[in-house]
C-alpha positions as CSV (number, residue, x, y, z in Angstrom):
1,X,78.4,98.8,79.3
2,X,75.1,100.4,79.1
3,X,73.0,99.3,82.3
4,X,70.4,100.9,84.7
5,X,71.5,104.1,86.6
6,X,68.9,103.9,89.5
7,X,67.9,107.4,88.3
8,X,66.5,109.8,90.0
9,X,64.6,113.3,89.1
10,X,67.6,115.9,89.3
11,X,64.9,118.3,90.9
12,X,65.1,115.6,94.2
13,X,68.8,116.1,94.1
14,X,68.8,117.7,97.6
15,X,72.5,118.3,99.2
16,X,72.3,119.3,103.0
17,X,74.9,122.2,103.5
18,X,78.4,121.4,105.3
19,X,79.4,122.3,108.4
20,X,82.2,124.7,107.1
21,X,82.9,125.6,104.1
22,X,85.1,123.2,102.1
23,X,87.9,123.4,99.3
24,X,88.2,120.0,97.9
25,X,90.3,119.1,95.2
26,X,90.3,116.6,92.7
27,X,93.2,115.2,90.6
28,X,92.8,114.3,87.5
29,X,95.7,114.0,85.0
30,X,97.2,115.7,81.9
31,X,94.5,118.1,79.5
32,X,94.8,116.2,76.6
33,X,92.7,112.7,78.1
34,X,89.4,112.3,79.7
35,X,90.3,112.7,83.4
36,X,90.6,116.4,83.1
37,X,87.6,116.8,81.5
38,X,85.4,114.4,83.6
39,X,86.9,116.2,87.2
40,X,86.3,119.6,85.7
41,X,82.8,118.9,85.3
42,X,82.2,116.8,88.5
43,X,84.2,120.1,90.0
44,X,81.7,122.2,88.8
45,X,78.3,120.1,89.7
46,X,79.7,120.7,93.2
47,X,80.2,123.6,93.0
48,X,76.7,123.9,91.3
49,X,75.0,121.7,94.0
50,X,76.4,121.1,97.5
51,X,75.9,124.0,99.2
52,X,79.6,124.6,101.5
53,X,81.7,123.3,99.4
54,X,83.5,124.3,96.0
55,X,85.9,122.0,94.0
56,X,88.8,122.7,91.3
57,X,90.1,120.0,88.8
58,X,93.8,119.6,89.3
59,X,95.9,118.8,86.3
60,X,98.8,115.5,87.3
61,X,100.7,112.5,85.8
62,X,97.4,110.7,86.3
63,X,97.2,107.5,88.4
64,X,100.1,106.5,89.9
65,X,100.4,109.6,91.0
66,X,96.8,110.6,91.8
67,X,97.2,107.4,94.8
68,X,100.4,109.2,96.6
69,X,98.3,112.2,96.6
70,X,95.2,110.7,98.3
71,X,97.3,108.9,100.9
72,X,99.3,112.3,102.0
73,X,96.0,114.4,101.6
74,X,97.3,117.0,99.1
75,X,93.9,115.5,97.2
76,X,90.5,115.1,98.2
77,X,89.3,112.9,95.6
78,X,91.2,111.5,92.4
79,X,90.7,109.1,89.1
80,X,92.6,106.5,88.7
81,X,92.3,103.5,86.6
82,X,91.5,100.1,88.5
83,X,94.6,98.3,88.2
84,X,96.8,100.8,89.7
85,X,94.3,101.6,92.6
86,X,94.0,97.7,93.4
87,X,97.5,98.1,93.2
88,X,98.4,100.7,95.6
89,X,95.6,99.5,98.0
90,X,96.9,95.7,98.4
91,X,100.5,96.9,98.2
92,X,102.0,94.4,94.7
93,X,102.8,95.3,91.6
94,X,104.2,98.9,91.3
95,X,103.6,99.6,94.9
96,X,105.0,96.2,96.5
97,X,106.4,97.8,99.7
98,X,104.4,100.8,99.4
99,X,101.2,99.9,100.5
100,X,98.2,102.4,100.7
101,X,95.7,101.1,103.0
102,X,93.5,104.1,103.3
103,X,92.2,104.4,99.8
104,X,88.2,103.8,99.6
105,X,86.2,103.9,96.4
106,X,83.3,106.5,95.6
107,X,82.5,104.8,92.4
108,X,84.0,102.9,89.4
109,X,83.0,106.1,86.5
110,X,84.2,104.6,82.9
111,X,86.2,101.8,81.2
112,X,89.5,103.3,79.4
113,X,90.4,101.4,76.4
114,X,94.1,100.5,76.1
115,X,94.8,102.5,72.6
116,X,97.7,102.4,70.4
117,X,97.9,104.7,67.7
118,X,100.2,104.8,64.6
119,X,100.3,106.4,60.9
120,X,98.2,105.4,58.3
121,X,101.4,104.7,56.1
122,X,103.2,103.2,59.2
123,X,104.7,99.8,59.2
124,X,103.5,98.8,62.2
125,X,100.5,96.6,62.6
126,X,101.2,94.6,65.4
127,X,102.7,94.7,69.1
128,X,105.1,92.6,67.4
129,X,106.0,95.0,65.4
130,X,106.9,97.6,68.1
131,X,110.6,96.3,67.9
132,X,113.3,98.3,67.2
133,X,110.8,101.3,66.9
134,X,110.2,104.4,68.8
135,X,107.0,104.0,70.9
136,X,105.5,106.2,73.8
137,X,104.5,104.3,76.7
138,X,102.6,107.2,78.7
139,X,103.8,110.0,80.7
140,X,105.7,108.8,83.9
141,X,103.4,107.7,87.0
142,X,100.4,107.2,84.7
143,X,98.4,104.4,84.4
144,X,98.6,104.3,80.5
145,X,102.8,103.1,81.0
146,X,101.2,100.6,83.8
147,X,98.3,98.8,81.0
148,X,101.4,99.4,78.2
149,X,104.0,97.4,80.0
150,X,101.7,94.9,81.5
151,X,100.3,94.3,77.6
152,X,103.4,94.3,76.4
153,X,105.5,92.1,78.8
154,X,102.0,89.4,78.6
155,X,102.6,89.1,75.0
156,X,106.8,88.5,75.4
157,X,107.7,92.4,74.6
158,X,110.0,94.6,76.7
159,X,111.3,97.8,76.8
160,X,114.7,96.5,75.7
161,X,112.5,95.5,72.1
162,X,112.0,99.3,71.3
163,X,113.2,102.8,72.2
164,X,110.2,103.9,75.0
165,X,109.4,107.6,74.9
166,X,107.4,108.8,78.2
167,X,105.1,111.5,76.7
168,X,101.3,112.5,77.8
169,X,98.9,112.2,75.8
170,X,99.3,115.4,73.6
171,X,103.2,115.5,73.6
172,X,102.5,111.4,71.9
173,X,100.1,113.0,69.6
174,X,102.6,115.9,68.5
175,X,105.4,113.3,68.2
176,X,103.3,110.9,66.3
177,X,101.9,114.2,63.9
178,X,106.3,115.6,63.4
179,X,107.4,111.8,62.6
180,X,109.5,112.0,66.0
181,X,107.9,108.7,67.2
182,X,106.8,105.9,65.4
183,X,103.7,104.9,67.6
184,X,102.3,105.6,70.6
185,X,100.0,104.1,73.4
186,X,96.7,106.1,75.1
187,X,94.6,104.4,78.1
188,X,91.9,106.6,78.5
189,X,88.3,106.6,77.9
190,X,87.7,107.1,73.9
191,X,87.4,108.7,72.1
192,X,89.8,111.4,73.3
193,X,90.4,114.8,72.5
194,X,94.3,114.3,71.1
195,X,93.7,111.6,69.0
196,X,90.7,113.2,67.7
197,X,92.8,116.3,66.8
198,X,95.6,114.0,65.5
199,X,93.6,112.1,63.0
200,X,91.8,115.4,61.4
201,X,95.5,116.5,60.7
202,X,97.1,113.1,60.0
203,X,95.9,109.9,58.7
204,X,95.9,107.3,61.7
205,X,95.8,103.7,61.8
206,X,95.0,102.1,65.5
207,X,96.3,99.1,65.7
208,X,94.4,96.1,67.2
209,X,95.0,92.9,69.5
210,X,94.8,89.5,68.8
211,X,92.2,87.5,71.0
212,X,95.5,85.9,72.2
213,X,97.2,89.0,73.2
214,X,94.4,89.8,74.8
215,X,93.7,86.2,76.5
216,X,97.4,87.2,77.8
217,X,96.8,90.2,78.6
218,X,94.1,89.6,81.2
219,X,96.0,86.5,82.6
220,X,98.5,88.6,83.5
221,X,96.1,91.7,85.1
222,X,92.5,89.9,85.7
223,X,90.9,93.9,85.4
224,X,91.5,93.7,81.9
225,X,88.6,93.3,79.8
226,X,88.1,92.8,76.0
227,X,86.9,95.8,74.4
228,X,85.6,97.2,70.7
229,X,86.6,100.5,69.7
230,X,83.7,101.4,67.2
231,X,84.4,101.6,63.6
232,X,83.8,105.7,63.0
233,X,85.8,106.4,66.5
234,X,88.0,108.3,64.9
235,X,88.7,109.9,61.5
236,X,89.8,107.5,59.3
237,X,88.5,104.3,61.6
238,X,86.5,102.8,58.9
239,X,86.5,99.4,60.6
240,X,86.0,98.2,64.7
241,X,89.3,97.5,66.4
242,X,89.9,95.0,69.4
243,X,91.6,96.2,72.4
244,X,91.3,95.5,76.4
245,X,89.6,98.1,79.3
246,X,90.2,98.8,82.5
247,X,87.7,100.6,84.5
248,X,88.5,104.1,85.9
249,X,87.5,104.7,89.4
250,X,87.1,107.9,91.6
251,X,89.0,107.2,95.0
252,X,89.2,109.4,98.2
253,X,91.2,108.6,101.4
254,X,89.7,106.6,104.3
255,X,89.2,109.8,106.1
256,X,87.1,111.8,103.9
257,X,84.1,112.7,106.2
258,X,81.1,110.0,106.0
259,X,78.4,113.2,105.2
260,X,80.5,114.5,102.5
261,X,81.4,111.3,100.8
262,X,77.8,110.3,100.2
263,X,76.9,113.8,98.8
264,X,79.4,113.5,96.3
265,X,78.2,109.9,95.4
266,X,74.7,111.3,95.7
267,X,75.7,113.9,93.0
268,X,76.9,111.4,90.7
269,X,74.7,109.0,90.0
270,X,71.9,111.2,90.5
271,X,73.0,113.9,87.8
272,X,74.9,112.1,85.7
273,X,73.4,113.2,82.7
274,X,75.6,116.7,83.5
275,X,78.9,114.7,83.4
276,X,77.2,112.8,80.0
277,X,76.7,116.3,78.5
278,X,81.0,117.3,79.5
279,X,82.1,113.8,78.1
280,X,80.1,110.8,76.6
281,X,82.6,108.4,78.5
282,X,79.8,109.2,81.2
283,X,77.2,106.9,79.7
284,X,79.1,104.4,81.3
285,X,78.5,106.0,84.8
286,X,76.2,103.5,86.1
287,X,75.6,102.0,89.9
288,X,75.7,98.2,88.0
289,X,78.6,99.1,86.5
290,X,80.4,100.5,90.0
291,X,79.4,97.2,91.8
292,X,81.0,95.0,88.7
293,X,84.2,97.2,88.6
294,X,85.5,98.4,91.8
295,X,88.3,96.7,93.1
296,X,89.0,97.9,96.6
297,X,86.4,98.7,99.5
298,X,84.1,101.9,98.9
299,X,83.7,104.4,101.5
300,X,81.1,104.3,103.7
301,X,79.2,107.1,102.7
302,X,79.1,105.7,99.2
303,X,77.8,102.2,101.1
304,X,74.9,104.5,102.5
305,X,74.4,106.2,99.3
306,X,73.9,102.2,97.5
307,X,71.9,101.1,100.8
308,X,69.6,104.0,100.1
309,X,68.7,103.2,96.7
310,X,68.6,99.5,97.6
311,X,71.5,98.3,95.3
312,X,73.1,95.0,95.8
313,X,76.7,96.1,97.2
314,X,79.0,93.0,96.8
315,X,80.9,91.8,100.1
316,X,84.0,92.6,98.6
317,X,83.5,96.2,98.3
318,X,82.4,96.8,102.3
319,X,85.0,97.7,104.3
Protein backbone atom coordinates (compact mmCIF):
# COMPACT_ATOMS: atom_id res chain seq x y z
CA UNK A 1 0.00 0.00 0.00
CA UNK A 2 2.26 2.63 -1.23
CA UNK A 3 0.37 6.10 -0.95
CA UNK A 4 1.26 9.74 -0.14
CA UNK A 5 2.90 10.46 3.30
CA UNK A 6 1.98 14.25 3.55
CA UNK A 7 5.78 14.68 3.93
CA UNK A 8 7.41 17.07 5.39
CA UNK A 9 11.28 18.36 5.49
CA UNK A 10 12.67 16.41 8.69
CA UNK A 11 14.68 19.84 9.33
CA UNK A 12 10.83 21.42 10.18
CA UNK A 13 10.38 18.52 12.50
CA UNK A 14 10.12 20.85 15.62
CA UNK A 15 9.10 19.09 19.13
CA UNK A 16 8.26 21.69 21.93
CA UNK A 17 9.87 20.28 25.21
CA UNK A 18 7.59 18.56 27.96
CA UNK A 19 6.62 19.86 31.00
CA UNK A 20 8.59 17.10 32.99
CA UNK A 21 10.59 14.83 31.95
CA UNK A 22 8.92 11.60 30.76
CA UNK A 23 9.65 7.71 30.70
CA UNK A 24 7.36 6.24 28.20
CA UNK A 25 7.28 2.84 27.28
CA UNK A 26 6.32 0.96 24.45
CA UNK A 27 5.37 -2.66 24.09
CA UNK A 28 6.13 -4.38 21.38
CA UNK A 29 6.26 -8.25 21.25
CA UNK A 30 8.81 -11.19 21.07
CA UNK A 31 12.55 -10.27 19.13
CA UNK A 32 12.17 -12.49 16.53
CA UNK A 33 8.97 -10.34 14.57
CA UNK A 34 8.75 -6.82 13.38
CA UNK A 35 7.18 -5.22 16.49
CA UNK A 36 10.42 -5.17 18.39
CA UNK A 37 12.19 -3.79 15.81
CA UNK A 38 9.72 -1.07 14.70
CA UNK A 39 9.30 0.21 18.73
CA UNK A 40 13.01 0.16 19.13
CA UNK A 41 13.43 2.50 16.44
CA UNK A 42 10.32 4.67 17.11
CA UNK A 43 11.95 4.45 20.94
CA UNK A 44 14.92 5.86 19.71
CA UNK A 45 13.54 8.86 17.23
CA UNK A 46 12.12 9.99 20.57
CA UNK A 47 14.55 9.79 22.24
CA UNK A 48 16.51 11.53 19.29
CA UNK A 49 13.76 14.30 18.95
CA UNK A 50 11.35 15.30 21.69
CA UNK A 51 13.18 17.00 23.96
CA UNK A 52 11.76 15.68 27.84
CA UNK A 53 11.03 12.61 27.03
CA UNK A 54 13.02 9.14 26.43
CA UNK A 55 11.40 5.87 25.39
CA UNK A 56 12.56 2.00 25.70
CA UNK A 57 10.99 -0.84 23.50
CA UNK A 58 9.55 -3.53 25.76
CA UNK A 59 9.75 -7.09 24.70
CA UNK A 60 5.78 -9.08 25.35
CA UNK A 61 3.43 -11.75 24.02
CA UNK A 62 2.42 -9.10 21.53
CA UNK A 63 -1.24 -8.05 21.13
CA UNK A 64 -3.47 -9.48 23.30
CA UNK A 65 -1.40 -8.71 25.71
CA UNK A 66 -0.03 -5.27 24.60
CA UNK A 67 -4.17 -4.10 25.17
CA UNK A 68 -4.25 -5.27 29.03
CA UNK A 69 -1.15 -3.29 29.40
CA UNK A 70 -2.47 0.00 27.86
CA UNK A 71 -5.69 -0.23 29.85
CA UNK A 72 -3.78 -0.68 33.41
CA UNK A 73 -1.02 1.85 32.28
CA UNK A 74 1.99 -0.43 32.80
CA UNK A 75 2.40 0.88 28.82
CA UNK A 76 2.46 4.08 27.29
CA UNK A 77 2.02 3.17 23.79
CA UNK A 78 1.81 -0.47 22.21
CA UNK A 79 1.44 -2.37 18.56
CA UNK A 80 -1.13 -4.37 18.17
CA UNK A 81 -2.65 -5.73 15.11
CA UNK A 82 -6.31 -4.35 14.16
CA UNK A 83 -8.42 -7.14 14.89
CA UNK A 84 -7.48 -7.61 18.36
CA UNK A 85 -7.45 -3.83 19.11
CA UNK A 86 -11.09 -3.45 17.55
CA UNK A 87 -11.56 -6.29 19.60
CA UNK A 88 -10.61 -5.27 22.96
CA UNK A 89 -12.06 -1.72 22.27
CA UNK A 90 -15.84 -2.85 21.40
CA UNK A 91 -15.52 -5.74 23.99
CA UNK A 92 -16.48 -9.29 21.40
CA UNK A 93 -14.48 -11.78 20.28
CA UNK A 94 -11.65 -12.66 22.72
CA UNK A 95 -12.49 -9.77 25.03
CA UNK A 96 -16.42 -10.32 25.12
CA UNK A 97 -16.87 -9.26 28.79
CA UNK A 98 -13.73 -7.54 28.97
CA UNK A 99 -14.23 -4.52 27.33
CA UNK A 100 -11.41 -1.79 26.99
CA UNK A 101 -13.02 1.47 26.34
CA UNK A 102 -10.01 3.68 26.81
CA UNK A 103 -7.88 2.57 23.99
CA UNK A 104 -7.28 5.47 21.20
CA UNK A 105 -5.26 5.13 18.04
CA UNK A 106 -2.04 7.12 17.11
CA UNK A 107 -1.83 5.57 13.75
CA UNK A 108 -2.42 2.29 11.78
CA UNK A 109 1.83 1.68 10.97
CA UNK A 110 1.91 -1.60 8.56
CA UNK A 111 -0.18 -4.52 7.28
CA UNK A 112 1.13 -8.10 8.74
CA UNK A 113 0.63 -10.79 6.42
CA UNK A 114 -0.88 -13.98 7.91
CA UNK A 115 2.28 -16.52 7.10
CA UNK A 116 2.44 -20.13 7.37
CA UNK A 117 5.60 -21.75 6.84
CA UNK A 118 6.59 -25.40 6.30
CA UNK A 119 9.60 -27.54 4.75
CA UNK A 120 10.37 -27.65 1.37
CA UNK A 121 10.07 -31.59 1.46
CA UNK A 122 6.94 -31.29 3.73
CA UNK A 123 3.67 -32.84 2.93
CA UNK A 124 1.70 -30.10 3.63
CA UNK A 125 0.38 -27.82 1.02
CA UNK A 126 -2.75 -26.80 2.21
CA UNK A 127 -4.73 -25.63 5.57
CA UNK A 128 -6.38 -28.81 4.82
CA UNK A 129 -3.57 -30.49 5.20
CA UNK A 130 -2.79 -29.22 8.80
CA UNK A 131 -4.74 -32.35 10.12
CA UNK A 132 -3.31 -34.69 12.30
CA UNK A 133 -0.03 -32.64 12.14
CA UNK A 134 1.91 -30.62 14.64
CA UNK A 135 1.37 -26.86 13.91
CA UNK A 136 2.31 -23.64 15.95
CA UNK A 137 -0.43 -21.25 16.27
CA UNK A 138 1.64 -18.25 17.83
CA UNK A 139 2.83 -17.61 21.25
CA UNK A 140 -0.09 -17.30 23.88
CA UNK A 141 -1.87 -13.66 23.91
CA UNK A 142 -0.58 -12.80 20.44
CA UNK A 143 -2.36 -11.77 17.74
CA UNK A 144 -0.71 -14.40 15.27
CA UNK A 145 -2.97 -17.38 17.44
CA UNK A 146 -6.00 -14.72 17.09
CA UNK A 147 -5.60 -14.41 12.68
CA UNK A 148 -4.49 -18.54 12.97
CA UNK A 149 -7.68 -19.60 14.65
CA UNK A 150 -10.00 -17.14 12.95
CA UNK A 151 -8.34 -18.56 9.33
CA UNK A 152 -8.57 -21.72 10.37
CA UNK A 153 -12.08 -22.11 12.05
CA UNK A 154 -13.44 -19.83 8.55
CA UNK A 155 -12.24 -22.57 6.48
CA UNK A 156 -13.88 -25.68 8.84
CA UNK A 157 -10.43 -26.35 10.81
CA UNK A 158 -10.07 -26.68 14.60
CA UNK A 159 -7.64 -27.26 17.06
CA UNK A 160 -9.08 -30.76 17.64
CA UNK A 161 -7.82 -31.39 13.52
CA UNK A 162 -4.06 -31.00 14.67
CA UNK A 163 -1.74 -31.05 17.67
CA UNK A 164 -1.34 -26.88 18.28
CA UNK A 165 2.05 -25.91 19.60
CA UNK A 166 2.05 -22.12 21.20
CA UNK A 167 5.64 -20.93 20.25
CA UNK A 168 6.88 -17.18 19.21
CA UNK A 169 8.14 -16.64 16.45
CA UNK A 170 11.78 -18.00 16.84
CA UNK A 171 10.90 -20.96 19.11
CA UNK A 172 8.33 -21.91 15.62
CA UNK A 173 11.36 -21.28 13.58
CA UNK A 174 13.72 -23.64 15.67
CA UNK A 175 10.95 -26.30 15.83
CA UNK A 176 10.31 -26.10 12.19
CA UNK A 177 14.56 -26.14 11.55
CA UNK A 178 14.88 -29.65 14.46
CA UNK A 179 11.67 -31.45 12.71
CA UNK A 180 9.84 -30.95 16.12
CA UNK A 181 6.87 -29.40 14.35
CA UNK A 182 5.55 -29.91 11.10
CA UNK A 183 4.47 -26.24 10.31
CA UNK A 184 4.00 -23.26 11.72
CA UNK A 185 2.05 -19.84 11.43
CA UNK A 186 3.76 -16.01 11.61
CA UNK A 187 1.47 -12.75 11.47
CA UNK A 188 3.79 -10.18 11.22
CA UNK A 189 4.90 -7.75 8.74
CA UNK A 190 7.28 -9.69 6.10
CA UNK A 191 9.60 -10.34 5.59
CA UNK A 192 10.74 -11.26 9.08
CA UNK A 193 13.90 -11.78 10.58
CA UNK A 194 13.23 -15.77 11.77
CA UNK A 195 11.97 -16.89 8.76
CA UNK A 196 14.59 -15.16 6.95
CA UNK A 197 17.21 -17.08 9.16
CA UNK A 198 15.15 -20.28 8.79
CA UNK A 199 15.16 -20.49 5.09
CA UNK A 200 19.14 -19.69 4.62
CA UNK A 201 19.49 -22.92 6.88
CA UNK A 202 16.56 -24.98 5.70
CA UNK A 203 14.63 -25.18 2.56
CA UNK A 204 11.06 -23.61 3.19
CA UNK A 205 7.92 -23.81 1.33
CA UNK A 206 5.09 -21.10 2.42
CA UNK A 207 2.15 -22.30 1.84
CA UNK A 208 -0.72 -20.25 0.18
CA UNK A 209 -4.63 -19.66 0.42
CA UNK A 210 -7.12 -20.27 -1.91
CA UNK A 211 -9.28 -17.09 -2.95
CA UNK A 212 -11.97 -19.10 -1.12
CA UNK A 213 -10.15 -19.48 2.05
CA UNK A 214 -9.49 -16.21 1.86
CA UNK A 215 -13.20 -14.99 0.74
CA UNK A 216 -13.84 -17.01 4.29
CA UNK A 217 -11.51 -15.64 5.91
CA UNK A 218 -12.59 -12.05 5.75
CA UNK A 219 -16.30 -13.03 6.16
CA UNK A 220 -15.56 -14.10 9.20
CA UNK A 221 -13.03 -10.99 10.42
CA UNK A 222 -13.92 -7.97 7.78
CA UNK A 223 -10.03 -6.49 8.67
CA UNK A 224 -8.76 -9.14 6.66
CA UNK A 225 -7.44 -8.26 3.43
CA UNK A 226 -6.03 -10.29 0.52
CA UNK A 227 -2.40 -9.93 0.31
CA UNK A 228 0.78 -11.12 -2.14
CA UNK A 229 3.85 -12.19 -0.53
CA UNK A 230 6.40 -11.37 -3.42
CA UNK A 231 8.08 -14.10 -5.09
CA UNK A 232 12.04 -13.56 -3.85
CA UNK A 233 10.57 -12.81 -0.08
CA UNK A 234 12.34 -15.33 1.07
CA UNK A 235 15.16 -17.83 0.13
CA UNK A 236 13.78 -20.31 -1.79
CA UNK A 237 10.35 -18.22 -2.69
CA UNK A 238 10.75 -18.55 -6.35
CA UNK A 239 7.07 -17.85 -6.91
CA UNK A 240 4.27 -14.99 -5.22
CA UNK A 241 2.13 -16.65 -2.59
CA UNK A 242 -1.58 -15.55 -1.61
CA UNK A 243 -2.27 -14.80 1.98
CA UNK A 244 -4.63 -12.23 3.97
CA UNK A 245 -3.33 -8.77 6.12
CA UNK A 246 -4.26 -7.19 8.88
CA UNK A 247 -3.08 -3.76 9.62
CA UNK A 248 -0.94 -3.22 12.76
CA UNK A 249 -1.74 -0.19 14.77
CA UNK A 250 0.09 1.82 17.51
CA UNK A 251 -2.54 2.44 20.37
CA UNK A 252 -2.14 4.42 23.65
CA UNK A 253 -4.72 4.80 26.51
CA UNK A 254 -7.40 7.54 26.50
CA UNK A 255 -5.38 9.44 28.91
CA UNK A 256 -2.19 9.92 27.32
CA UNK A 257 -1.68 13.72 27.47
CA UNK A 258 -3.22 15.69 24.25
CA UNK A 259 0.61 17.61 23.76
CA UNK A 260 2.39 14.42 23.90
CA UNK A 261 0.18 12.31 21.73
CA UNK A 262 0.48 14.72 18.80
CA UNK A 263 4.31 14.84 19.12
CA UNK A 264 4.61 11.43 18.83
CA UNK A 265 2.26 11.36 15.73
CA UNK A 266 4.11 14.38 14.56
CA UNK A 267 7.41 12.25 14.77
CA UNK A 268 6.01 9.61 12.70
CA UNK A 269 4.75 10.65 9.81
CA UNK A 270 7.12 13.36 9.63
CA UNK A 271 10.35 11.07 9.83
CA UNK A 272 9.30 8.14 8.78
CA UNK A 273 11.99 7.54 6.44
CA UNK A 274 14.07 6.74 10.03
CA UNK A 275 11.62 3.89 10.93
CA UNK A 276 11.97 2.91 6.77
CA UNK A 277 15.71 2.77 7.29
CA UNK A 278 15.15 0.12 10.95
CA UNK A 279 12.46 -1.98 8.95
CA UNK A 280 11.07 -1.71 5.27
CA UNK A 281 7.58 -2.70 6.69
CA UNK A 282 7.67 1.21 7.27
CA UNK A 283 6.97 2.07 3.62
CA UNK A 284 3.73 1.32 4.48
CA UNK A 285 3.64 4.11 7.19
CA UNK A 286 1.41 6.45 5.44
CA UNK A 287 -1.41 9.03 6.73
CA UNK A 288 -3.82 7.39 3.68
CA UNK A 289 -3.13 4.31 4.87
CA UNK A 290 -3.90 5.22 8.88
CA UNK A 291 -7.31 6.84 7.77
CA UNK A 292 -8.18 3.35 5.62
CA UNK A 293 -7.05 1.10 8.47
CA UNK A 294 -7.74 2.21 11.91
CA UNK A 295 -10.49 0.62 13.55
CA UNK A 296 -11.16 2.31 16.79
CA UNK A 297 -11.17 6.32 17.52
CA UNK A 298 -7.66 8.06 17.38
CA UNK A 299 -6.58 10.27 20.05
CA UNK A 300 -7.02 13.60 19.92
CA UNK A 301 -3.75 14.83 19.59
CA UNK A 302 -3.33 12.53 16.63
CA UNK A 303 -6.82 14.30 15.29
CA UNK A 304 -4.85 17.69 15.61
CA UNK A 305 -1.81 16.30 14.18
CA UNK A 306 -4.30 15.13 10.75
CA UNK A 307 -6.22 18.63 11.07
CA UNK A 308 -2.89 20.33 10.83
CA UNK A 309 -1.78 18.82 7.69
CA UNK A 310 -5.39 19.06 6.36
CA UNK A 311 -6.08 15.17 5.93
CA UNK A 312 -9.49 13.92 5.48
CA UNK A 313 -10.03 12.10 9.07
CA UNK A 314 -13.10 9.68 8.59
CA UNK A 315 -16.06 10.12 11.22
CA UNK A 316 -15.48 6.92 12.49
CA UNK A 317 -12.12 7.55 13.77
CA UNK A 318 -13.19 10.95 16.01
CA UNK A 319 -13.88 10.19 19.27
Amino acid sequence: MRALKYAVAASLLVTAPMAAAQQLSIATGGTGGVYYPIGGGFAEMINDNIEGASATAEVTGASVENMGLIMRGDADLALALADTVYQAWSGTGDFEGRQIENIRALASVYPNAVQLVTLADSDVHSLADLEGKRVSVGAPGSGTELNARALLEANGISYDDFTPQRLNFNETADAIRDGDIDAGFWSVGPPTSSILNLAATRDIRLIGFSDEEVANAREAEPVFAAYELRAGMYDGMDEAVQTISIPNVLVVNSDMDEELAYQLTKLLFERTDDLIAVHPAANDTTVEFTMESTPVPLHPGAIRYFEEIEAEIPDDLRP
